[in-house]
C-alpha positions, 0 to 999 in steps of 0.5 A, a space after each residue: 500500500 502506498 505510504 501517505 507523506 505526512 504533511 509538515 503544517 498539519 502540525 508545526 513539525 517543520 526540518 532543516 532541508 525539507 521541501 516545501 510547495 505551496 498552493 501558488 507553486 512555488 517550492 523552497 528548501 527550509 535551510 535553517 530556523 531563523 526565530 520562534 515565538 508564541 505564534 509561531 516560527 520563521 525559516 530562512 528558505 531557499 527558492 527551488 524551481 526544479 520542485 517548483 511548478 510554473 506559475 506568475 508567482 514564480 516567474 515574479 520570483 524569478 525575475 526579482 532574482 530571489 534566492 532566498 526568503 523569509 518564511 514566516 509559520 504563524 498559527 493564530 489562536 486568539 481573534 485579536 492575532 487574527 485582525 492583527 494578521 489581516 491589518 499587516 498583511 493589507 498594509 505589507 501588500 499595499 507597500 509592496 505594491 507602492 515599491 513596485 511601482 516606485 522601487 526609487 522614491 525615498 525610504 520605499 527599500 527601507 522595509 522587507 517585502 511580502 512576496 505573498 501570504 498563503 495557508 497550510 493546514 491550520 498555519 498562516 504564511 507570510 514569505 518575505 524578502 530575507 535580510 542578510 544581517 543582524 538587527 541594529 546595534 553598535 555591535 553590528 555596525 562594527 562589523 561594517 566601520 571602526 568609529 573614528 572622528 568624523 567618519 564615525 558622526 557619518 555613519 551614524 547619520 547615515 544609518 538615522 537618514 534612512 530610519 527616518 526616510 523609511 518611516 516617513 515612507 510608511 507615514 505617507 502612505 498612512 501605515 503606522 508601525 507601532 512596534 519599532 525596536 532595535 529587533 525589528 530593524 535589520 542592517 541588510 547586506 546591500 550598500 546604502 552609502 560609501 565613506 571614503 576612507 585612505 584605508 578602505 571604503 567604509 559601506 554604509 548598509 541599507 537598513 529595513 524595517 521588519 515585523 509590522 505585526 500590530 502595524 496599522 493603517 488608515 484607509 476608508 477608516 481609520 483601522 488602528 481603533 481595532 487591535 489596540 488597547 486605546 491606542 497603546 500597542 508596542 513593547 515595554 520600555 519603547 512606547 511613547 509615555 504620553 500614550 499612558 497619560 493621555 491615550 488616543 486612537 488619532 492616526 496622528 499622535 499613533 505617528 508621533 508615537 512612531 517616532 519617540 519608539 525610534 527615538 528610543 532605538 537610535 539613542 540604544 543604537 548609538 549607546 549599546 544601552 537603553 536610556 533606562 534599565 528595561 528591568 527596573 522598568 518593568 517592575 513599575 505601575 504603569 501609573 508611575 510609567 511617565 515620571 520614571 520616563 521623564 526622569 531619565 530622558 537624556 540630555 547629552 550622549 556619551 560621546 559629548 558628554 563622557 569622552 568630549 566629541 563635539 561633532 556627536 552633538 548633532 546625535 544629542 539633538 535629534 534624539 532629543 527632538 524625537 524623545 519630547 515627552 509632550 507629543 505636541 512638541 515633539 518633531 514630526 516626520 516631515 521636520 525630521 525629514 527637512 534636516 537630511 534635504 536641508 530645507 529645516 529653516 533652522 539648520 544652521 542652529 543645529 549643533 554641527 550642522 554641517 555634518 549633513 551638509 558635507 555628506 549629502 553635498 546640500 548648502 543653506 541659506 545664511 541670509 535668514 535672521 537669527 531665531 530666538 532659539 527658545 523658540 526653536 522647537 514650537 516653529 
């Protein structure tokens, strides 16, 4: 008698160098395991064509010149996963789709790509475009450059140009991320910027945006009311404080929620330690969340602070533009943008301001009169 294969996803009993095919055709290799959590597992997966049958979707593949991808194996068990899992999907499919379109428009490469969604069994999948890189963390980057002088402030505002490039991109096509953390942003294996150096050139990565797990979006209607518990969603010690004092579902404020999340993973990029102890934090009330925030909301960073770099100051000052308790004067995402293009009508204020102008070749207009600088942050 004919012995049946079993099915993998009947349950989550998946091996390294097993096929599988999906219902579109398409066949990987399962290399390596790659995560785990509580829904489910990702694999790193290895494009086969010969187990493969022909199909757009492989064809698509083909031409992208994939070779590997991201398998990620969910099995959703309460109704809120569910519409979370929906609202990613839909907002993965809809930047995709944009970057397609615009693969060249600014911020549209710094996210993974869905390259479609499926099911088996009772289990959920998502196949992304794979990152070939480690989450953002100094450690990494020094995989990539021996931070030195100014070439050290440049990387670094490099690697902070296209986090806020690649937010910008999600804001505008009204996609919140609410999960922005160093484990969610990957520095990829494809060169963003190069620094000339007399030694070797030092590459800058691309780096992507990952996981829009409890991602949300405002189409006909705002979608973040749904999934989110009066707007506050994300991880412990990276959640925006004015969300536990004043919470709100406007697609605005979830933005700006955005970006003090961001905030938080430059300051723990730059530093390798986060601006408060995760452990003390988690052992306080939420009600006392915003104080112990406040307290540590930091002023300088080591660098300018610890060991004299002046050139590090234009860090400090878009950390803390970006960490403002009070999302109202918080810088939003076009000011942050207007830094990089030089068109901030107060750049020349900005300590070591022309650490961008140098790098992105960009001049500013010296005939505006001084601000009164207590205003800096309301105009």
């Amino acid at each position: 008698k004919k012995k049946l294969l079993k099915n993998p996803f009947n349950e989550l009993n998946l091996n390294q160098n097993e096929i599988v095919r999906f219902s579109n055709g398409v066949a990987f290799e399962l290399i390596d395991k790659i995560g785990e959590g509580g829904q489910g597992q990702i694999w790193l997966g290895k494009l086969m064509n010969e187990y493969s049958i022909e199909s757009e979707m492989l064809q698509g593949l083909i031409d992208l010149n994939v070779e590997f991808v991201a398998i990620k194996v969910l099995f959703l068990r309460t109704e809120i996963e569910k519409i979370n899992f929906k609202k990613e999907i839909k907002n993965l499919h809809k930047l995709t789709s944009i970057y397609q379109n615009e693969p060249t428009s600014q911020g549209a490469n710094n996210f993974a790509k869905l390259y479609f969604n499926t099911k088996k069994g009772k289990f959920h999948i998502l196949v992304n475009e794979y990152i070939m890189g480690g989450e953002l963390t100094m450690r990494n980057a020094y995989k990539h450059i021996l931070i030195s002088k100014d070439k050290g402030v440049t990387y670094y505002l490099k690697i902070i140009e296209q986090l806020i490039y690649g937010l910008n991109f999600l804001h505008k096509h009204n996609i919140a991320h609410r999960d922005i953390k160093p484990p969610n942003i990957l520095m990829s294996d494809e060169i963003y910027y190069t620094i000339e150096d007399p030694r070797s050139p030092i590459n800058v990565p691309v780096i992507k945006y990952v996981d829009f797990g409890i991602s949300c979006g405002y189409y006909e209607m705002n979608e973040c009311i749904a999934g989110g518990e009066n707007g506050l969603a994300g991880t412990e010690g990276f959640i925006d404080p004015s969300l536990y004092t004043r919470r709100s579902n406007n697609i605005n404020d979830i933005y700006m929620a955005d970006i003090y999340s961001l905030g938080v993973t430059i300051f723990y990029f730059i530093h390798n330690f986060h601006i408060f102890d995760i452990e003390e934090f988690l052992k306080i009330p939420h009600g006392l969340t915003y104080r112990f925030i406040r307290t540590y909301l930091p002023v300088k960073s080591y660098y300018s602070l610890k060991i004299n770099r002046p050139p590090y100051t234009i860090l400090d000052f878009i950390t803390n533009v970006m960490l403002e308790n009070n999302r109202d004067f918080r810088f939003n995402i076009d000011k942050l943008t207007s830094i990089f293009d030089g068109t901030y009508p107060y750049l020349k204020y900005i300590p070591n301001y022309n650490a961008i102008l140098k790098m992105n070749n960009l001049s500013v207009d010296e005939e505006y009169d001084d601000c009164n600088c207590d205003d800096l942050l309301l105009e």
